[in-house]
N, C-alpha and C positions, 0 to 999 in steps of 0.2 A: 569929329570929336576926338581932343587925345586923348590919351592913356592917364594922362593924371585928371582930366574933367569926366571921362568916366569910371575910371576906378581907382584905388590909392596905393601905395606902395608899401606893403607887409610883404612879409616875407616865407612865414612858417606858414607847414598844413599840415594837421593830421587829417587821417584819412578818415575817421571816427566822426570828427570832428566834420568833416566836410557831409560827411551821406545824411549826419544827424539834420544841418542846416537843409541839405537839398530834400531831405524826408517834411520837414515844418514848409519847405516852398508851395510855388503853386505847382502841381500836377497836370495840369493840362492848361494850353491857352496858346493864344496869338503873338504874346510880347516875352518879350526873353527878360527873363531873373536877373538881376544881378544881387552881391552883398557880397557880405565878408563871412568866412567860417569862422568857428573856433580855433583859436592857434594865428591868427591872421591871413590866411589866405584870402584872395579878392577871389572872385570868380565872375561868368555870366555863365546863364543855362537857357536852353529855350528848346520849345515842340515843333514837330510835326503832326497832321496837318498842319499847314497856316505859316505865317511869315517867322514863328519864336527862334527857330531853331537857323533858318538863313540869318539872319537880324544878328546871331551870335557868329556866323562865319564871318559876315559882311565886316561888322566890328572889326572882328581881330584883322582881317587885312587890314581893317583904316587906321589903327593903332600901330603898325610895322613902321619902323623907322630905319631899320638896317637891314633885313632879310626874312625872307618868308619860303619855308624849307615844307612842301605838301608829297606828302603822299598819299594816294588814292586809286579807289578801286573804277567805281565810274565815274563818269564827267560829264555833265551834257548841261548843267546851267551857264547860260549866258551873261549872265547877273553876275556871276563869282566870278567867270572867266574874265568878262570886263575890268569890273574890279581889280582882279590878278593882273592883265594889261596895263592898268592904269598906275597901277606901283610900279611894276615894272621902269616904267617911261618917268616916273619920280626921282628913278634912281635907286630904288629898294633893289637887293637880290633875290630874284624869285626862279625858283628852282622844281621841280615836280618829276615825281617819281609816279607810275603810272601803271597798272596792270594793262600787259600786254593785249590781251583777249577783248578787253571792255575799250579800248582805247582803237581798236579798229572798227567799231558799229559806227554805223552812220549819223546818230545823231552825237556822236562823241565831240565835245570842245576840246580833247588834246592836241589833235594836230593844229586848229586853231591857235592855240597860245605857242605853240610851236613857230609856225608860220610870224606869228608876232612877236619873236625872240624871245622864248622864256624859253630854259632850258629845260628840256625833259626828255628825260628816258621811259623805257618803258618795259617791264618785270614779267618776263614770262615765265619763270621756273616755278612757280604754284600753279596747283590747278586753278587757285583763286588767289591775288594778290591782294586781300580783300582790306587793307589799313583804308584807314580816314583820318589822318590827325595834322596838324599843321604846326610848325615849332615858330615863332617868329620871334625876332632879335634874341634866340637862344635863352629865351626866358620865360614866356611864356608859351603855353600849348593847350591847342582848341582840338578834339577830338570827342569822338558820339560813334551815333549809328548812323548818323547822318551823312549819307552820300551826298557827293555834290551834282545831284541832279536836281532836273524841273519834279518828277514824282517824287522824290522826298520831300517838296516843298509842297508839292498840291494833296499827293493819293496816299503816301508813307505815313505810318507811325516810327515816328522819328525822335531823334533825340542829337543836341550839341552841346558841348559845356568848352568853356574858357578857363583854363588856369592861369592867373595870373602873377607874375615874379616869382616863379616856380624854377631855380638854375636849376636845380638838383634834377626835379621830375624832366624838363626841358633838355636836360643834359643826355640823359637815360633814352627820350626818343629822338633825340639827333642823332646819336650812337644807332639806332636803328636805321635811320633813314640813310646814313649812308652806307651801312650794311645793305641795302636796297639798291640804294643807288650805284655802288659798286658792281652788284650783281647785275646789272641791267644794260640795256643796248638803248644806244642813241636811235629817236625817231628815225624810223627810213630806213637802218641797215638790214 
């Protein structure tokens, strides 16, 4: 689905405006929110338990047309990493910045996308590198509580939300991410 058949192109958000809308949503369930705030911001949001909250990652990757900039704390879904591969090989740039520590457990997908040419590094200088948010075509940004793992899909009280045509907010976390990225050592050194 693209970007314009599932959401539209506004531009503003307040932030007022946005918690009011996500306060009237639904609170818990299987399917991811989408609409428009006050001020025009599009967004999607969804839960964990259950598929709300992946369904809002899954999206935003399928919506990237230029680049997909993630950072993240664990990793171990299969489903996003695929996904992630499979833009990749589209031709999108996908790029992943990665806590050190969670990225060497054994059910970790990083070295996996590694292995399958995504670029990634990997952020040891926290005791917890603990970001979740994903910037794609520098416009929009999906971020939660929402690890990208299989338990925050199945066992986790979770949370994802999409901002969308947000340069400003979009701007503000690329400017992080490669403060991260900066910081950080290529898989394997």
């Amino acid at each position: 689905m693209g970007k314009k058949a599932m959401i539209g192109g506004r531009r503003t958000l307040t932030v007022a405006a946005l918690m009011l809308s996500l306060a009237g949503g639904a609170l818990w369930g299987q399917a991811a929110e989408r609409g428009a705030a006050g001020g025009g911001a599009e967004y999607a949001y969804g839960f964990s338990p259950g598929r709300g909250a992946l369904r809002v990652v899954e999206d935003s990757i399928a919506t990237a047309r230029r680049s997909i900039l993630i950072a993240c704390y664990e990793f171990t879904s299969r489903e996003i990493a695929d996904a992630l591969i499979q833009a990749a090989r589209s031709g999108i740039r996908v790029a992943v910045v990665a806590d050190e520590r969670a990225s060497e457990e054994p059910y970790s997908r990083v070295p996996y996308l590694a292995r399958a040419g995504i670029s990634v590094r990997l952020d040891g200088r926290y005791r917890i590198m603990h970001d979740k948010f994903m910037v794609i075509d520098g416009r929009d940004v999906e971020t939660g509580s929402f690890n990208y793992t299989e338990a925050a899909v199945q066992d986790n009280a979770e949370n994802a939300i999409l901002l969308v045509d947000v340069p400003a907010i979009a701007a503000g976390f690329t400017r992080d991410w490669w403060r991260l990225w900066n910081e950080s050592a290529a898989l394997g050194r």
